[in-house]
N, C-alpha and C positions, 0 to 999 in steps of 0.2 A: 188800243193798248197804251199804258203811260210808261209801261217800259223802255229806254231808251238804246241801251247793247241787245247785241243778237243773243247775248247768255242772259242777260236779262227778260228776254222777249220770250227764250224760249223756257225758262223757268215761270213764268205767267202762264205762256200757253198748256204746259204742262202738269199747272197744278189746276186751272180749270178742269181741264180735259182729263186727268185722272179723278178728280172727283166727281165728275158727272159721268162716269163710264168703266171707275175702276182701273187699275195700275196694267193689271195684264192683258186687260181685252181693250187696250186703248193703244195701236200701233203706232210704231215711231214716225212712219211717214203720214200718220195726219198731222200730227204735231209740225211734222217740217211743213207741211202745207200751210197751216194754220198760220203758224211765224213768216213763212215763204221762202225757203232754205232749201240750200239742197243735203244731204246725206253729208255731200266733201265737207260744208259749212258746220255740220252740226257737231262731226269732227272734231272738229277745230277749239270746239269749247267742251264737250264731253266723250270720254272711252264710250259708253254704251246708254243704253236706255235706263240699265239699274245705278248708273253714276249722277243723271237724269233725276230719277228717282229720290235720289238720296239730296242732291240740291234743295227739290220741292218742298221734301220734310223739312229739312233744316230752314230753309226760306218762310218756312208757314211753322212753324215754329217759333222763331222771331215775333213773327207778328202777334200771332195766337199770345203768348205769354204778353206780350206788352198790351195786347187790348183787353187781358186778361186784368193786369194790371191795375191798368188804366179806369176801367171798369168800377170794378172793384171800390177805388180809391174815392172815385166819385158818387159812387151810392152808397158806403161805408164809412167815407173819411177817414179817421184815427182812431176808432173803435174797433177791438182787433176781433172780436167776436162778431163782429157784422160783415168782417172782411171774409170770416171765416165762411158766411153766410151767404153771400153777396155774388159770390163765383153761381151759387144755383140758379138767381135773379136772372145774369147773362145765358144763362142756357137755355132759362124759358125765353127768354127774348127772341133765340136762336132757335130753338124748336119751333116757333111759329113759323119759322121764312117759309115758301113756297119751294125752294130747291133744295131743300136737308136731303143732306144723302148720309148723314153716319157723321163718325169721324175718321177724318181723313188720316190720322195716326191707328188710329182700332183698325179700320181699314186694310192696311199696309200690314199690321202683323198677321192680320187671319190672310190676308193673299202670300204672304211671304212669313212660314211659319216657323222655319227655322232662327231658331236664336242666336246663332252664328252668323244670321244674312247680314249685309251690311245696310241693307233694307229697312229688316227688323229691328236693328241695332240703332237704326236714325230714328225711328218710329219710336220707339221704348222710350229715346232721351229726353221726348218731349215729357213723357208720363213721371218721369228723373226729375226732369226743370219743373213743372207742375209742382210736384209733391214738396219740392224744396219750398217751394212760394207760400204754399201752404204749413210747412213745419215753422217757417218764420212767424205766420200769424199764429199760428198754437201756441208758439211759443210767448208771444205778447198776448197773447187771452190765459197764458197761467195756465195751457196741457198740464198734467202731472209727470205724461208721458209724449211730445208734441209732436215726434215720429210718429207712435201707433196711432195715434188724431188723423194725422196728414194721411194714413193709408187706408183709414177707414173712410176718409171724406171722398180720398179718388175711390174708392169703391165703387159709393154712392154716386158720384161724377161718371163712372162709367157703366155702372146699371143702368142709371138715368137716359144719358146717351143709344144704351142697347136699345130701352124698353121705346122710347120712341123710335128710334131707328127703323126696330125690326114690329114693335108693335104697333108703332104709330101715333104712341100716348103721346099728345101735344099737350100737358100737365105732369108728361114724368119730372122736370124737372120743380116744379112747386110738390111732388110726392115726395120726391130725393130732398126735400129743403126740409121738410117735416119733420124724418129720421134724422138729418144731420143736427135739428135742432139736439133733438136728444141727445145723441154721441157728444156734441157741445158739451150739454150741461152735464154729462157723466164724466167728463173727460176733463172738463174746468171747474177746480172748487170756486164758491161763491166768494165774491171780493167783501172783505169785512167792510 
């Protein structure tokens, strides 16, 4: 592990170990084993397991949206319609790994389905931060409307995500880049 605090150790081991096993059938005391902690230690840095939880998101969160970014920016550059594009490229990249388990936000709201959970609510912000990332590119590719863009495109980001998920399609997301071309060009008039 390169995490170097016991709260950073244990938010590594925790976002591992939920995504490879799921948030609620994944007990607290492997996690402590895993880190090498006791219960009084874990204490120390978190109320409960769903406090835990809610680190993770936000922790992978972080990252997710910067690599997102990041991504993005490098096989796009400054062409805001290729950014708009560019997010599907990263998925099929991601759809190929060997240990795809879903996403780990989609994830979290179908186990924790209440919209009030604090759970649900960390898991949602991701799909919030997301969508904004993308209204800013609509918005430099000339959307008419760069909101409805940005929520048609997480649509398509999260059908994509299902279809391999729960189908297995390792080309959902080159299927999902197809359609968004369209929704693009319905969605941005032509530059004169």
């Amino acid at each position: 592990m390169s995490a170097t605090t016991t709260r950073e150790r244990l938010i590594e081991a925790g976002t591992d170990l939920f995504y490879q096993h799921g948030f609620q059938a994944m007990g607290l005391d492997r996690i402590l084993d895993e880190v090498g902690i006791t219960k009084t230690a874990f204490y120390k840095h978190f109320d409960s397991k769903d406090e835990l939880i809610v680190a993770v998101l936000n922790h992978r969160d972080a990252i997710d949206i910067e690599e997102w970014t990041r991504f993005v920016a490098s096989r796009a550059g400054d062409d805001p319609r290729g950014q708009l594009l560019a997010g599907f490229d990263q998925l099929h990249v991601w759809f190929q790994e060997p240990d795809f388990r879903g996403c780990m936000f989609q994830n979290a709201v179908t186990e924790f389905p209440s919209p009030s959970d604090p759970i649900h609510l960390a898991a949602e912000a991701h799909s919030v931060r997301l969508t904004k990332v993308l209204v800013g590119y609509a918005r430099r590719a000339g959307a008419t409307d760069s909101g409805a863009l940005a929520e048609q495109l997480m649509m398509l980001i999260r059908g994509a995500i299902m279809q391999r998920h729960a189908g297995g399609d390792l080309n959902a997301a080159k299927k999902a880049r197809v359609a968004a071309e369209a929704v693009i060009e319905a969605a941005c008039p032509a530059t004169p």
